[in-house]
C-alpha positions in Angstrom: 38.2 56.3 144.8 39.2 59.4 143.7 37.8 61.6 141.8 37.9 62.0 137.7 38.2 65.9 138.5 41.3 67.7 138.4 41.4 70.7 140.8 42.5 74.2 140.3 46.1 73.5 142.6 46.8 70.6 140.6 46.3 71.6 137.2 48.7 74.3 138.1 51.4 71.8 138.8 50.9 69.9 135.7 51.0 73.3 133.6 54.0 73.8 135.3 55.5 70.2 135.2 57.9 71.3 132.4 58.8 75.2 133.5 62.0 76.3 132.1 64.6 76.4 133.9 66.9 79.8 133.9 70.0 78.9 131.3 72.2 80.9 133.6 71.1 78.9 136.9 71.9 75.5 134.6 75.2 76.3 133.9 76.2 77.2 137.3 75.3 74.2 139.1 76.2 71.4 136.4 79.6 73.4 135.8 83.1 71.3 136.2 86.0 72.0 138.1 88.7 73.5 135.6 92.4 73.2 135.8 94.3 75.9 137.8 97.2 75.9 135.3 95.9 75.3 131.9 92.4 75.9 132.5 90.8 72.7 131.0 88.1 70.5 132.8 89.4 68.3 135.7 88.1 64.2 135.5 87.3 62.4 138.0 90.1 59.4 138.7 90.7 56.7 140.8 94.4 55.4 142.3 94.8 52.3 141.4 97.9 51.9 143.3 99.9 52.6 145.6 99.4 53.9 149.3 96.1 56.0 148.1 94.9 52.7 145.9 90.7 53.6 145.5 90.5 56.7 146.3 89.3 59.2 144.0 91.0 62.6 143.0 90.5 64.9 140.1 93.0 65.2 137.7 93.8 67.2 134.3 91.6 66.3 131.1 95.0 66.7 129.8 97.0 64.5 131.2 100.0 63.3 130.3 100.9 67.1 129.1 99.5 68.6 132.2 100.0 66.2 135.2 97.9 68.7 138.0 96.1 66.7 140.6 94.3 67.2 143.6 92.3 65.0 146.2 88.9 64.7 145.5 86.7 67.1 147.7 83.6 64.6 148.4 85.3 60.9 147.6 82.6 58.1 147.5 84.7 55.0 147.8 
């Protein structure tokens, strides 16, 4: 059974279960992709047709005014 007392290391994790997390850090890592040629955020897509039918691919947040595409760099299907 373990015991009702807390020790010093892990009332030090629980004081520091929420820590705050840099804002600068946060952006960088949950940033997206942006369009080379009008700079707005690329989706996620998939083809549903055609020779490339289920793959994925990022395209324009735009789209139909900007028609950029590019295959997607890690493609789960």
């Amino acid at each position: 059974v373990r015991s009702a007392l807390v020790s010093a290391t892990d009332s030090e994790l629980v004081d520091n279960l929420f820590a705050e997390v840099d804002d600068e850090e946060e952006d960088h890592s949950h940033q997206a992709p942006h369009c080379p040629r009008c700079d707005a955020p690329l989706v996620e897509r998939e083809a549903k047709k055609g020779p490339h039918a289920g793959r994925l691919f990022m395209a324009c947040s735009r789209f139909p005014e900007c028609r950029y595409a590019t295959p997607h760099t890690n493609a789960r299907h």
